[in-house]
TORNU-391047 format. One record per atom (N, C-alpha, C): y, x, z; residue number from 1; residue in one letter; atom name. Coordinates in steps of 0.2 Angstrom, whole numbers, plus 5000, padded with zeros to 4 digits. Each point is the difference from the previous one (the first is absolute). Last residue first. Example, Ala and Ser with C-alpha at 12.3 -4.5 7.8 and 13.67 -1.06 7.14 Angstrom:
4989;5064;5035;2;S;N $
5006;5004;5001;2;S;CA $
5005;4996;5003;2;S;C $
4972;5002;5000;1;A;N $
5006;4996;5000;1;A;CA $
5006;5004;5000;1;A;C $
//
This chain:
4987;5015;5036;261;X;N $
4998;4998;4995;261;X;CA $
5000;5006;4991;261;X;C $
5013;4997;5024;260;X;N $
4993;5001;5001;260;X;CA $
4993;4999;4995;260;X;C $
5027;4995;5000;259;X;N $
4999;5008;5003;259;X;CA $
4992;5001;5002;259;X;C $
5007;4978;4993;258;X;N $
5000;5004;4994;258;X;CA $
4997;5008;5002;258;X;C $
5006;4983;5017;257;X;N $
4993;4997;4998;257;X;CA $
5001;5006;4993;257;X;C $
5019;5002;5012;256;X;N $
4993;5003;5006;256;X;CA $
4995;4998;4994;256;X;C $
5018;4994;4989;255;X;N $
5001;5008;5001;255;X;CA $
4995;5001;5005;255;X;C $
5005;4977;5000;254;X;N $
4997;5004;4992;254;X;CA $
4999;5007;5000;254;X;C $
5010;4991;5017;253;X;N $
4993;4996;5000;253;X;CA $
4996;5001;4995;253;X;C $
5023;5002;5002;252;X;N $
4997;5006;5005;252;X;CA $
4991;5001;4999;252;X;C $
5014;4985;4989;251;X;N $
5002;5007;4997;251;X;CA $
4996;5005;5006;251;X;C $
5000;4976;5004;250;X;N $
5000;5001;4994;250;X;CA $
4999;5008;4998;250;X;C $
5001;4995;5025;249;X;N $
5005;5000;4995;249;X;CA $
4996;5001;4994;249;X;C $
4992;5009;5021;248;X;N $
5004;4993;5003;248;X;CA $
5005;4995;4994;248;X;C $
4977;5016;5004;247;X;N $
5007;5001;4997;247;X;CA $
5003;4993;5000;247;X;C $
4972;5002;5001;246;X;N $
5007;5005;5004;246;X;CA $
5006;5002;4995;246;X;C $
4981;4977;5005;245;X;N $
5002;5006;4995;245;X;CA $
5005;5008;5003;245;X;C $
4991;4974;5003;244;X;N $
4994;5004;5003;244;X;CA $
5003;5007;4994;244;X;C $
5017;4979;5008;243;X;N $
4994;5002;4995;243;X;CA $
4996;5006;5002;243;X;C $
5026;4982;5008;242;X;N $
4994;5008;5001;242;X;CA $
4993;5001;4993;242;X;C $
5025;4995;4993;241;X;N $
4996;4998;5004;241;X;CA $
4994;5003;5002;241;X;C $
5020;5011;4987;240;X;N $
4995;4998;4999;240;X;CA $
4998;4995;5007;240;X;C $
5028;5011;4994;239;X;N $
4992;5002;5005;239;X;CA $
4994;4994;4998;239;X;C $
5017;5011;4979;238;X;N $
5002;4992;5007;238;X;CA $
4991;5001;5004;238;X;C $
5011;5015;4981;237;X;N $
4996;5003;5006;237;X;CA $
4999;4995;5007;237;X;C $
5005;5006;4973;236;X;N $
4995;4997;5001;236;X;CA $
4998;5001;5009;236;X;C $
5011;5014;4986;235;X;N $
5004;4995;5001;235;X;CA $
4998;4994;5005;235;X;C $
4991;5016;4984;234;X;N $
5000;5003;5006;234;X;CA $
5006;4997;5005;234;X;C $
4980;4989;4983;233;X;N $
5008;5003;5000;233;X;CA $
5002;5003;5006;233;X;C $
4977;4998;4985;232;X;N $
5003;4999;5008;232;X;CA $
5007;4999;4999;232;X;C $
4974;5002;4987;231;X;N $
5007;5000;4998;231;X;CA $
5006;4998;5007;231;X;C $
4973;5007;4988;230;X;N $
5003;4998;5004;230;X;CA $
5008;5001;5000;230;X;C $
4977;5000;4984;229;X;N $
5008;5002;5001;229;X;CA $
5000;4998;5008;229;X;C $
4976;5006;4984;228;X;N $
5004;4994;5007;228;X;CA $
5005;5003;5000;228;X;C $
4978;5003;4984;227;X;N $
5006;5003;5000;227;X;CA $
5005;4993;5002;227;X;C $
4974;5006;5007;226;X;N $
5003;4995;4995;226;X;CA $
5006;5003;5000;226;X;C $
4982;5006;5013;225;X;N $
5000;5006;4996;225;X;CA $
5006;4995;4993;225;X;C $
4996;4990;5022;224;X;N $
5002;5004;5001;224;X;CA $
5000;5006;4994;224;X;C $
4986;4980;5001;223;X;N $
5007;4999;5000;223;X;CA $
5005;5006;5001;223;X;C $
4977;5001;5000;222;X;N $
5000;5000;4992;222;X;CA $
5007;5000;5001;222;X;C $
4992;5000;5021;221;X;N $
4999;5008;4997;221;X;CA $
5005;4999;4994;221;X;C $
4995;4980;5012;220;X;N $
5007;5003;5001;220;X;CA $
5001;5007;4998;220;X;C $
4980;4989;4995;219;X;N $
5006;4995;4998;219;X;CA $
5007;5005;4999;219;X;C $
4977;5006;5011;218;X;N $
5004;5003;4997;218;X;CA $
5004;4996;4994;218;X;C $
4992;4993;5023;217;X;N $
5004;5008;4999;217;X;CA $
5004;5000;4994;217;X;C $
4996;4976;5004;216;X;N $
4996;5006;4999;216;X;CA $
5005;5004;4998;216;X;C $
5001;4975;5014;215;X;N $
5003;5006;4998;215;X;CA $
4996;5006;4998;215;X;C $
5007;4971;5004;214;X;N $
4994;5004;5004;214;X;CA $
5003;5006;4994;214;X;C $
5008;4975;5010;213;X;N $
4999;5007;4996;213;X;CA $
4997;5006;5002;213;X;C $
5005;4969;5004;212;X;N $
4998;5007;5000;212;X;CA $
5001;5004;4994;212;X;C $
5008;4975;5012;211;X;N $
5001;5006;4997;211;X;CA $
4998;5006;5001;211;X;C $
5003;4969;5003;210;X;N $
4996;5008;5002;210;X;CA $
5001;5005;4993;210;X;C $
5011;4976;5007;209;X;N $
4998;5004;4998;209;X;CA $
4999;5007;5003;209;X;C $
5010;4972;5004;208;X;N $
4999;5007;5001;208;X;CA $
4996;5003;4996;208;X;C $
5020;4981;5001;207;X;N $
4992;5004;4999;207;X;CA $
5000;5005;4999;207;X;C $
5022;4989;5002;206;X;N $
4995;4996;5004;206;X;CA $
4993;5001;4998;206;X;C $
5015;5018;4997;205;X;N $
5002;4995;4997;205;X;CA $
4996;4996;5006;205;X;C $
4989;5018;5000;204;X;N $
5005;5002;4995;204;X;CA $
5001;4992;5001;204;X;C $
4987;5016;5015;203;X;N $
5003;4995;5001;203;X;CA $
5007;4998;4994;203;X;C $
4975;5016;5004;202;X;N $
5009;5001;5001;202;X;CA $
5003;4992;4999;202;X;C $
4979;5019;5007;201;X;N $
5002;4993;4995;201;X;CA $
5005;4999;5004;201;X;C $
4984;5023;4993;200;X;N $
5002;4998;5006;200;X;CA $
5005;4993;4997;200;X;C $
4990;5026;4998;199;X;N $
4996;4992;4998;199;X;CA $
5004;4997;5004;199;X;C $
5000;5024;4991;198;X;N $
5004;4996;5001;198;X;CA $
4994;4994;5000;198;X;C $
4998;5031;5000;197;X;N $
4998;4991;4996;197;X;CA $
5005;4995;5006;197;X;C $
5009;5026;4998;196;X;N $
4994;4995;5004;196;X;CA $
5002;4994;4996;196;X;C $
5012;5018;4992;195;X;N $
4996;4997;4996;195;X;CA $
4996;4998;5007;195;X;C $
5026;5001;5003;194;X;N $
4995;5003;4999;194;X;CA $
4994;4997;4996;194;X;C $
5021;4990;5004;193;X;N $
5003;5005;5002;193;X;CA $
4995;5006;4998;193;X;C $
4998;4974;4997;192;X;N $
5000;5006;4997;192;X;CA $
5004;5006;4998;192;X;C $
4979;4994;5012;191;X;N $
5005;4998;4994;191;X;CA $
5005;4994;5002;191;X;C $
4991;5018;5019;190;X;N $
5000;4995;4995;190;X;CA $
5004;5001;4996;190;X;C $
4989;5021;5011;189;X;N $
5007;4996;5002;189;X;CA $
5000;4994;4993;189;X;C $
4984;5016;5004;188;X;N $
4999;4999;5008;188;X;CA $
5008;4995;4999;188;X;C $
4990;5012;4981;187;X;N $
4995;4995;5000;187;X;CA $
5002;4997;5008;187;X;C $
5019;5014;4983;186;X;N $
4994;4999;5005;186;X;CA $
4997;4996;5002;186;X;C $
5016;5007;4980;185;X;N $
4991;5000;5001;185;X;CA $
4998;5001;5006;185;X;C $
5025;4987;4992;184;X;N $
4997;5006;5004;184;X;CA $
4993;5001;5000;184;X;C $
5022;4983;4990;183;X;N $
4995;5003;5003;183;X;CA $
4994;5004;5000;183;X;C $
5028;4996;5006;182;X;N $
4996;4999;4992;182;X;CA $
4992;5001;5006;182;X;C $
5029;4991;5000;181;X;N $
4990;5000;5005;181;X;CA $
4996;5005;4995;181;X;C $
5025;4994;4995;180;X;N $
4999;4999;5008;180;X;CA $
4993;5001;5000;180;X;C $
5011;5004;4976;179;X;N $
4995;4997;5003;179;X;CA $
5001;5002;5008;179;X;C $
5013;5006;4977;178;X;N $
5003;4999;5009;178;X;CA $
4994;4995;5003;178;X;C $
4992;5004;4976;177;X;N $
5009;4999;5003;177;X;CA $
5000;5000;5008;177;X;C $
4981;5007;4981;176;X;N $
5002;4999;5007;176;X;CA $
5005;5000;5000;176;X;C $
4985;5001;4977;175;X;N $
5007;5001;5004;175;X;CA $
4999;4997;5008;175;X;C $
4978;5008;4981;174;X;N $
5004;4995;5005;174;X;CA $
5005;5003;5001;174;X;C $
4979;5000;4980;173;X;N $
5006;5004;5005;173;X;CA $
5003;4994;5004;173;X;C $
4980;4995;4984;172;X;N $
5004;5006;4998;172;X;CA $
5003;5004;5004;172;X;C $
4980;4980;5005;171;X;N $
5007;5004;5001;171;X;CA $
5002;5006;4995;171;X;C $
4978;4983;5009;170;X;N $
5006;4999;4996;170;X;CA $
5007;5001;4999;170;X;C $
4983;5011;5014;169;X;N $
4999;5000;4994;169;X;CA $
5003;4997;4993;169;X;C $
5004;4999;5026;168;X;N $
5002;5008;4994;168;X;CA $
4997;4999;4993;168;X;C $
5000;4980;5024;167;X;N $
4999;5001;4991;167;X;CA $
5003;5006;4995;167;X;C $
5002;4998;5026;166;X;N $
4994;4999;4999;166;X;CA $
4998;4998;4991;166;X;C $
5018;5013;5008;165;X;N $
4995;5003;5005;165;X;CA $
4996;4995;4999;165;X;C $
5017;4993;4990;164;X;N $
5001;5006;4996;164;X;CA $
4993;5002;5005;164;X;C $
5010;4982;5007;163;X;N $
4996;4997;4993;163;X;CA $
4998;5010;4997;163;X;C $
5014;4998;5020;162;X;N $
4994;4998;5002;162;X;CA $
4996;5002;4992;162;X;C $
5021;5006;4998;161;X;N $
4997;5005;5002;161;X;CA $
4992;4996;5001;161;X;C $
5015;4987;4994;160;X;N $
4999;5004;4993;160;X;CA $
4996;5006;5003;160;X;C $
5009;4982;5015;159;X;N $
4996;4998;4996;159;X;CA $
4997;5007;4995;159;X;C $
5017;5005;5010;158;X;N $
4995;5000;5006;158;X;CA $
4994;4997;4997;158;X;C $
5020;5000;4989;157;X;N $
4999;5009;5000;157;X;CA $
4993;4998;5004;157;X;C $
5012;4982;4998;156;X;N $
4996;4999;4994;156;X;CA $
4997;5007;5003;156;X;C $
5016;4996;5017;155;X;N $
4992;4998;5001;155;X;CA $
4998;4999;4992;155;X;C $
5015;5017;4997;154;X;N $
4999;4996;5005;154;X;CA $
4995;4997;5003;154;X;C $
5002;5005;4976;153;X;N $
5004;4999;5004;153;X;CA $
4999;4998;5006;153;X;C $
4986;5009;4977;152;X;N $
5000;4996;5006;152;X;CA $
5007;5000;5004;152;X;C $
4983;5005;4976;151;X;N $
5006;5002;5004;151;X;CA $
5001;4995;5005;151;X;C $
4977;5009;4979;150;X;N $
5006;4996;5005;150;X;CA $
5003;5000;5004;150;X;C $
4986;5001;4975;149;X;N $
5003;5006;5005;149;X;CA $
5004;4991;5006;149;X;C $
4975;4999;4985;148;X;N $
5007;5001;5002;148;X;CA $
5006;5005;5003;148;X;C $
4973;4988;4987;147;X;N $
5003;5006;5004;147;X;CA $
5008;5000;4999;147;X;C $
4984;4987;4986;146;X;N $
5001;4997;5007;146;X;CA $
5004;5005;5005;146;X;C $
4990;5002;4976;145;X;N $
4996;5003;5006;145;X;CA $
5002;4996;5009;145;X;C $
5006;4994;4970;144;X;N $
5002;5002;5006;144;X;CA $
4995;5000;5006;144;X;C $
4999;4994;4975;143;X;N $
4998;5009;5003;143;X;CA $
5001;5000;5006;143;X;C $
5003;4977;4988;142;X;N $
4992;5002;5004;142;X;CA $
5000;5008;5002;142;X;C $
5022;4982;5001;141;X;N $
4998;5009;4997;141;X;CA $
4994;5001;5003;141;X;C $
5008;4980;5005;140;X;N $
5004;5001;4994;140;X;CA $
4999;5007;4996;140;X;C $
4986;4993;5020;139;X;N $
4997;4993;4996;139;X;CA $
5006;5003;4991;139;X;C $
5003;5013;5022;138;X;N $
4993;5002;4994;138;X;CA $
5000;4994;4996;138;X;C $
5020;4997;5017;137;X;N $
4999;5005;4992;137;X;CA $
4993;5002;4996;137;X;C $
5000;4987;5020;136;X;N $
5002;4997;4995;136;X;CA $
5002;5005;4995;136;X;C $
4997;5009;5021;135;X;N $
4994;4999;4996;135;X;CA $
5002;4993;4994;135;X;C $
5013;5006;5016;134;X;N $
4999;5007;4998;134;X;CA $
4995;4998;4994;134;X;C $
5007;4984;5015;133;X;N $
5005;5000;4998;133;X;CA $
4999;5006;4994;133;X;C $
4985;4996;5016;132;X;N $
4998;4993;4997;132;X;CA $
5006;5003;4993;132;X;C $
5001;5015;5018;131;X;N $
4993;5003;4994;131;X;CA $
4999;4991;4996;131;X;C $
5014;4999;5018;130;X;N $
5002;5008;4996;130;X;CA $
4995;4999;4993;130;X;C $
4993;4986;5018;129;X;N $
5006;4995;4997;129;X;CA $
5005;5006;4994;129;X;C $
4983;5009;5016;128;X;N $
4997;4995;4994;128;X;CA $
5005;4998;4997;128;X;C $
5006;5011;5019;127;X;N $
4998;5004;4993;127;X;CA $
4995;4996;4993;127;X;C $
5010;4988;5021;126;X;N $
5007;5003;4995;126;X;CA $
4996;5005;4997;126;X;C $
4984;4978;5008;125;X;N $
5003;5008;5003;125;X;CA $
5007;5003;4995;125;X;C $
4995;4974;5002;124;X;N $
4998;5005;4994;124;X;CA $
5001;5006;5005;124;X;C $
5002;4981;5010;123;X;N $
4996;4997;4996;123;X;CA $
4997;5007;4996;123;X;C $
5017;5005;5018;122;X;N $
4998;4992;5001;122;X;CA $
4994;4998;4995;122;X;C $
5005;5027;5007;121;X;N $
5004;4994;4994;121;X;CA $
4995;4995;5004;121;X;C $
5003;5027;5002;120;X;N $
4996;4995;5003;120;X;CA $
5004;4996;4995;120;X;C $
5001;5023;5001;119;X;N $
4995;4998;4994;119;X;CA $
5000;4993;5003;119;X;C $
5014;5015;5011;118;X;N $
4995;5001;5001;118;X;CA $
4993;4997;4995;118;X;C $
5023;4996;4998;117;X;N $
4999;5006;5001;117;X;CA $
4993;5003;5002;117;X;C $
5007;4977;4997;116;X;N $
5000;5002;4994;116;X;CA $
5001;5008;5000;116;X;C $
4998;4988;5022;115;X;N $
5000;4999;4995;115;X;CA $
4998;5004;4994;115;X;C $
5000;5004;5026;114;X;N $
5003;5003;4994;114;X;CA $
5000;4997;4995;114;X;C $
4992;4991;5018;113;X;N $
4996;5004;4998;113;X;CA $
5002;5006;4995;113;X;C $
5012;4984;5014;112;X;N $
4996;5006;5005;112;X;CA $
4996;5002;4996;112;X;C $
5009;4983;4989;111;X;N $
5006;5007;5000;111;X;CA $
4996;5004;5003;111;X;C $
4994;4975;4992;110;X;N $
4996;5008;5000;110;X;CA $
5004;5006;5003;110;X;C $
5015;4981;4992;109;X;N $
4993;4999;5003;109;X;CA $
4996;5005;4999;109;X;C $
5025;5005;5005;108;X;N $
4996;4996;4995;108;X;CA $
4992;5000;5004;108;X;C $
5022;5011;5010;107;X;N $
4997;4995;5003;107;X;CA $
4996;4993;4995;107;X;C $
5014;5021;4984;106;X;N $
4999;4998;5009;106;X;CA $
4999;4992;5003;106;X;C $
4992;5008;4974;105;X;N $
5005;4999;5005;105;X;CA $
4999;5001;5007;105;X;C $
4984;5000;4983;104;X;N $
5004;5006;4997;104;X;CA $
5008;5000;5003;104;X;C $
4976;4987;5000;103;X;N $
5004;5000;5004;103;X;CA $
5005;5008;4999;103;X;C $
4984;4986;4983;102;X;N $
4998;5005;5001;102;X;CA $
5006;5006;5008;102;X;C $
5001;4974;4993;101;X;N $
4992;5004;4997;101;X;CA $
4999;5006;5001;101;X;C $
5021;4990;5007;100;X;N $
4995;4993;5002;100;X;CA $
4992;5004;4999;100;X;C $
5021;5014;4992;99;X;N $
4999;4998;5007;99;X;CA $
4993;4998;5004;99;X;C $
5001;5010;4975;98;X;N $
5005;4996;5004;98;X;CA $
4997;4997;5006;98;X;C $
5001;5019;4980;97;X;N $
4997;4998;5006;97;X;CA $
5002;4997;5004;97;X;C $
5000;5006;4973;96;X;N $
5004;4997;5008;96;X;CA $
4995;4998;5005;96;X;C $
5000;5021;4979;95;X;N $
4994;4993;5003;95;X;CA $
5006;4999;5006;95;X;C $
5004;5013;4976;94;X;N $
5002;5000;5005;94;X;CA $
4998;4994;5007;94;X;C $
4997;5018;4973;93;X;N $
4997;4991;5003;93;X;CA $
5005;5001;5010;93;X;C $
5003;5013;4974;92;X;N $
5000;5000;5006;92;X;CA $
5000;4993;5003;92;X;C $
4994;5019;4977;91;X;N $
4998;4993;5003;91;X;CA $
5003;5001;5007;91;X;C $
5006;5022;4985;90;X;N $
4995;4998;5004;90;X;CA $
5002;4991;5003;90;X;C $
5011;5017;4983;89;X;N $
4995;4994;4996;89;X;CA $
4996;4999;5006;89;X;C $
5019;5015;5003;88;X;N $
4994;5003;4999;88;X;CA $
4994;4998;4996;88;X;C $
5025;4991;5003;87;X;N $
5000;5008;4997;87;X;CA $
4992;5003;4999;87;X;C $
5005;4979;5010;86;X;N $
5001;4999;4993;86;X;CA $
4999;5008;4996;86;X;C $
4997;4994;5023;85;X;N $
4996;4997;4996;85;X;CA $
4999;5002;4994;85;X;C $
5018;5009;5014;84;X;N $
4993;5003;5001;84;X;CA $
4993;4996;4995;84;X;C $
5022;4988;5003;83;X;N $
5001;5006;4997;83;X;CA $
4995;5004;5000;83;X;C $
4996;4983;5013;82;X;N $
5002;4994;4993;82;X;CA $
5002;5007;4995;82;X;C $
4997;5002;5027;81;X;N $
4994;5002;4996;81;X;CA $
5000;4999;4992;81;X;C $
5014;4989;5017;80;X;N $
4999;5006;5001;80;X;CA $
4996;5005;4996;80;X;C $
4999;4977;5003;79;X;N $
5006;5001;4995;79;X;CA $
5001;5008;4999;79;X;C $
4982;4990;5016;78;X;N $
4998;5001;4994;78;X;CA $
5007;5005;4993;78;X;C $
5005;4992;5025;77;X;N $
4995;5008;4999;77;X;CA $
4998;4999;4992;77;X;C $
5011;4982;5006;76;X;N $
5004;5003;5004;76;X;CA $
4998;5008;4999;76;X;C $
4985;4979;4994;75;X;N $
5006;5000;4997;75;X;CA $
5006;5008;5002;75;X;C $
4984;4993;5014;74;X;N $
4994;5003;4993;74;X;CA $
5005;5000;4997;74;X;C $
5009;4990;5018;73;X;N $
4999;5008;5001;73;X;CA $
4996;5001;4996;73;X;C $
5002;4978;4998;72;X;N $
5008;5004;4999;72;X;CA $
4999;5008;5001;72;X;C $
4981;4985;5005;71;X;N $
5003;5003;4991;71;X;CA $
5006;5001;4999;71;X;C $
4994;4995;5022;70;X;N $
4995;5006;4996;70;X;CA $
5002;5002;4994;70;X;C $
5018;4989;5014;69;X;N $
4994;4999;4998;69;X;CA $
4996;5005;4998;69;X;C $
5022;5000;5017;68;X;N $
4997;4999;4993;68;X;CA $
4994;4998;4999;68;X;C $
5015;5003;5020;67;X;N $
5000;4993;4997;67;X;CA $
4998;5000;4992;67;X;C $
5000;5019;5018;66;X;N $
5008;4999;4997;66;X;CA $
5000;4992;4995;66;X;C $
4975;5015;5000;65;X;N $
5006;4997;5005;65;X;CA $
5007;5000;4999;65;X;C $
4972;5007;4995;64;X;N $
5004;4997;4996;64;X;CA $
5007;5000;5006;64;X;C $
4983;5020;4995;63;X;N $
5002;4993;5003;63;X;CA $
5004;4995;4999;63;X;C $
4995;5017;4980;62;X;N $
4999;5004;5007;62;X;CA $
5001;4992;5004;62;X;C $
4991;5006;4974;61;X;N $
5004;5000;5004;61;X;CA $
4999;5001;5008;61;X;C $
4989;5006;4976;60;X;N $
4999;4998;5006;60;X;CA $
5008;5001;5007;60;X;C $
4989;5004;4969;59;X;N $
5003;5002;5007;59;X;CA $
5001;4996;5005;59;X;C $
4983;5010;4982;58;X;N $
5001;4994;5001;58;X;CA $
5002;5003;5005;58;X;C $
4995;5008;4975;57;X;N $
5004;5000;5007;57;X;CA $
5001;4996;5003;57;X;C $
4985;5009;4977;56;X;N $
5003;4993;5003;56;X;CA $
5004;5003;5007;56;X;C $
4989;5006;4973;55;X;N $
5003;5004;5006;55;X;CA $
5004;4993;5003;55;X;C $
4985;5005;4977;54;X;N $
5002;4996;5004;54;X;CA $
5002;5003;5007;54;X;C $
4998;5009;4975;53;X;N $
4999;5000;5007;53;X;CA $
5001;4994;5002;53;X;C $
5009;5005;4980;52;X;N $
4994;4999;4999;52;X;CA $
4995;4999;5007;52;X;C $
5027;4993;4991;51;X;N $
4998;5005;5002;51;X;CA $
4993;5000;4999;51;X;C $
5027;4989;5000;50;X;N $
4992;4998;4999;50;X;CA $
4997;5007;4997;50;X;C $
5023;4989;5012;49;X;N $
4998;5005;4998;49;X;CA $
4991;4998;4999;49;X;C $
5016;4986;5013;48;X;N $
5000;5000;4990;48;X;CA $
4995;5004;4997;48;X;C $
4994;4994;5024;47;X;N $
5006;5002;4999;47;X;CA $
4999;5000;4993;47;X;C $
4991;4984;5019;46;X;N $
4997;5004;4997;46;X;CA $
5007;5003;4996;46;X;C $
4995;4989;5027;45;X;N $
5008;5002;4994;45;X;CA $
4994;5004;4993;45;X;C $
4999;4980;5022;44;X;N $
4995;5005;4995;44;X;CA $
5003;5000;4997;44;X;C $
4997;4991;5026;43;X;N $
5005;5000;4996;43;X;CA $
4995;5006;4994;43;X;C $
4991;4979;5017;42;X;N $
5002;5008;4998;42;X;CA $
5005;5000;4994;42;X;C $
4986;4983;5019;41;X;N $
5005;5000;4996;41;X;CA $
4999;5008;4999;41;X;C $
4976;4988;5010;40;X;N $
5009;5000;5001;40;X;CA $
5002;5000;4994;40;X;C $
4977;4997;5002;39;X;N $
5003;5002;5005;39;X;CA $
5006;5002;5000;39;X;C $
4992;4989;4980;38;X;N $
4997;4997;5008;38;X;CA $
5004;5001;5008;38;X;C $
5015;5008;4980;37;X;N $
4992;5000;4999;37;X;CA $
5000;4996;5007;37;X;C $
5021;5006;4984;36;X;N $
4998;4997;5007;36;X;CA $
4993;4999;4999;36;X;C $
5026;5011;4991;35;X;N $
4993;5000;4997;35;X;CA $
4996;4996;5009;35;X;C $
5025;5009;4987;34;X;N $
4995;4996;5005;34;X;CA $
4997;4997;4999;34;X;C $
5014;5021;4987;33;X;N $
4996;4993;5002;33;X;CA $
4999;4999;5004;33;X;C $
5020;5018;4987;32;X;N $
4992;4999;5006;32;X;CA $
4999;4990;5002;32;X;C $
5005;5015;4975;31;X;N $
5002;4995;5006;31;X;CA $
4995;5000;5005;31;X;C $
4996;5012;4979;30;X;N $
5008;5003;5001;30;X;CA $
5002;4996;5007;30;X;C $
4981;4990;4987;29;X;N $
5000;5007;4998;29;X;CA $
5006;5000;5002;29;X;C $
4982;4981;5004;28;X;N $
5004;5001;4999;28;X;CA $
5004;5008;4999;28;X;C $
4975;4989;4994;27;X;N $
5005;5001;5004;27;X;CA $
5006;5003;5000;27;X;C $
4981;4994;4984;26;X;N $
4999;4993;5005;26;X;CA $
5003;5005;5007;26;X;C $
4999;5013;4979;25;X;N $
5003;4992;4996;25;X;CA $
4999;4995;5009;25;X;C $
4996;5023;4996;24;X;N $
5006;4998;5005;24;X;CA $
5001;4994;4996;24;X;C $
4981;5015;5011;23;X;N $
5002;4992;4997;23;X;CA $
5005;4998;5000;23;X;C $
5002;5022;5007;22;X;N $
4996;4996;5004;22;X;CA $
5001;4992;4997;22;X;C $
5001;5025;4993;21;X;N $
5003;4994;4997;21;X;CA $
4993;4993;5004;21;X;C $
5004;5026;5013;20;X;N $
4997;4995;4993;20;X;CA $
5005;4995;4997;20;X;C $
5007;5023;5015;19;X;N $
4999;4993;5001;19;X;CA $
5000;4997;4993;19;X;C $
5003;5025;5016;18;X;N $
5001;4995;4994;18;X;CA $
4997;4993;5002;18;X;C $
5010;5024;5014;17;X;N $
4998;4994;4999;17;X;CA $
4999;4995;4993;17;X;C $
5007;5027;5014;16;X;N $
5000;4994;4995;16;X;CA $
4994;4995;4998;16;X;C $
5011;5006;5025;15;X;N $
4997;5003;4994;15;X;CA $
4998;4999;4996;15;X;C $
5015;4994;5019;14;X;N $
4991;5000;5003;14;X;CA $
4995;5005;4994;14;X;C $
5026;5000;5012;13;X;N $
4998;5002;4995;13;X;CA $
4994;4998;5000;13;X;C $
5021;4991;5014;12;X;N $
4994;5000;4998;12;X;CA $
4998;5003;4993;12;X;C $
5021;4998;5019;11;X;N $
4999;4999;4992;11;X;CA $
4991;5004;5000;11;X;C $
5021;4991;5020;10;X;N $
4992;5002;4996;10;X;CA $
4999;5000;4994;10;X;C $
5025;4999;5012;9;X;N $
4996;4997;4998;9;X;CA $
4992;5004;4997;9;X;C $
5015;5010;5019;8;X;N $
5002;4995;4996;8;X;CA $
4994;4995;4996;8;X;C $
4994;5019;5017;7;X;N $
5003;4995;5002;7;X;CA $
5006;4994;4995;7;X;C $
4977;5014;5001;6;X;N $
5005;5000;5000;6;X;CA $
5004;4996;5003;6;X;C $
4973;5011;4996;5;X;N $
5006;4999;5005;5;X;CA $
5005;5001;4997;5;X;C $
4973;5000;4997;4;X;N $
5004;5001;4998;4;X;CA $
5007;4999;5002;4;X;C $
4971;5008;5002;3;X;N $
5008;4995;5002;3;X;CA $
5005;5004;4997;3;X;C $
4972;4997;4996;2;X;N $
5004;5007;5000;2;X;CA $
5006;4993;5003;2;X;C $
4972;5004;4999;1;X;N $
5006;4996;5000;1;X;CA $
5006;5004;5000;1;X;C $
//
C-alpha cells in the first residue's frame, strides 16, 4: 500500500484505462444516469469515447448527512470523475446506498453493524448489490471478465477496503479516501475491524436478520498483492471516535495501520 497526502485538492492517477463500446445502441453516452435494479438505485456515466476494452469504475460514496440522499452523494462524487472518464474511455457506475437498505446513515437500521461498510444490507448485501450493478455489462460486452477498479470515500473507503479483503479477485486496483478503520489480518479482532468470523442477528427495520462471515487466509494474501492507494489529507485531523485502532485522527490512523505493512 502506499499513502498519499495533501492538502488541496486530490487528484488521482489510477492508469490508463480503456473501455468497449458498451452496446451503445441500448445506452446512454456522455450523461450520467439513473439507473435502478432490484436492489437499489445507481448512478452510470458511459463516456463518448469508444474503445475495445472494457474497463469499469465503481465509485462509492461516504455517509450520507446534511439532509442528502444517497443519490445525491452518488451524484456529488460521480461528477468528479466526468473528465477522467472521458480522457481514459473507463465506464463509471456509482451504487446509492441508501439509508433504509444498506444504513449508510447515522442511527440507520443495521448501524451497529456497519452497514453497507461491512457488506451488510436489508435484502441485498452491498457487495452483491456492486457486482448485480458490475455484471450487467457481460450481457453488453460478452469479453468482459467482470473485473473492476474501485474507490471509496470515507465510509465508501471502508466499504472498498472490506469488499477488497473478501472479493480480490474481482479487482484491478483500489483507492482509499480517508478511510477511519481499515481492516486488519487478525483472526483475534472481529469483522470488521479484523478477519474473526462473524455470526450474529441484527435488528434491521421491524425484521430481523442474521449475518455471517467467515474468512480465508489466503483471500487476504491474494488481496494484498492487488495495487491499493491510500489517500489522506494532512488536514484531515478532526479527533475519530473510539475504535479498536491507534491514532486518534484519520491521518494518524493511517500512518500507524500503513507503517506496518
Amino acid at each position: 500500500m502506499k499513502q498519499v497526502r495533501c492538502s488541496g485538492t486530490l487528484i488521482f492517477i489510477f492508469m490508463a484505462l480503456t473501455c468497449s463500446d458498451v452496446a451503445a445502441q441500448r445506452v446512454q453516452r456522455g450523461v450520467v444516469t439513473e439507473e435502478r435494479i432490484e436492489a437499489g438505485e445507481f448512478l452510470q456515466y458511459v463516456p463518448n469515447k469508444r474503445s475495445r476494452v472494457t474497463n469499469v469504475l465503481v465509485i462509492c460514496h461516504g455517509s450520507i448527512s446534511d439532509g442528502n440522499t444517497a443519490l445525491q452523494s452518488a451524484h456529488t462524487f460521480i461528477n468528479r470523475w466526468l473528465r477522467f472518464s472521458e480522457s481514459t474511455g473507463v465506464v463509471l457506475v456509482a451504487p446509492a446506498f441508501d439509508v433504509e437498505n444498506y444504513a449508510s446513515g447515522e442511527d440507520a437500521p443495521g448501524g451497529s453493524a456497519w452497514g453497507y461498510r461491512a457488506l451488510d444490507g436489508r435484502t441485498t448485501t452491498s457487495d452483491q448489490f456492486v457486482h448485480m450493478i458490475v455484471d450487467r455489462f457481460k450481457t453488453l460486452d460478452r469479453k468482459y471478465d467482470g473485473k473492476f477498479y474501485l474507490y471509496g470515500h470515507s465510509a465508501g473507503a471502508q466499504f472498498a477496503n472490506h469488499y477488497l479483503v473478501v472479493h480480490p479477485e474481482r479487482l484491478h486496483g483500489v483507492v482509499l479516501s480517508a478511510p477511519a478503520i481499515y481492516a486488519m489480518p487478525d483472526p483475534d479482532t472481529g469483522w470488521p475491524a479484523g478477519m474473526k468470523p462473524r455470526k450474529r442477528t441484527l435488528q434491521w427495520g421491524d425484521k430481523s436478520k442474521e449475518f455471517e462471515i467467515d474468512h480465508k487466509l489466503e483471500t487476504w494474501v491474494t488481496a494484498v498483492q492487488l495495487p491499493v492507494a491510500v489517500v489522506i489529507g494532512e488536514a484531515d485531523t478532526d479527533r475519530l471516535s473510539d475504535q479498536p485502532q491507534q491514532g486518534a485522527t484519520v491521518l494518524e490512523f493511517g500512518n500507524s495501520r500503513l507503517s506496518k505493512n
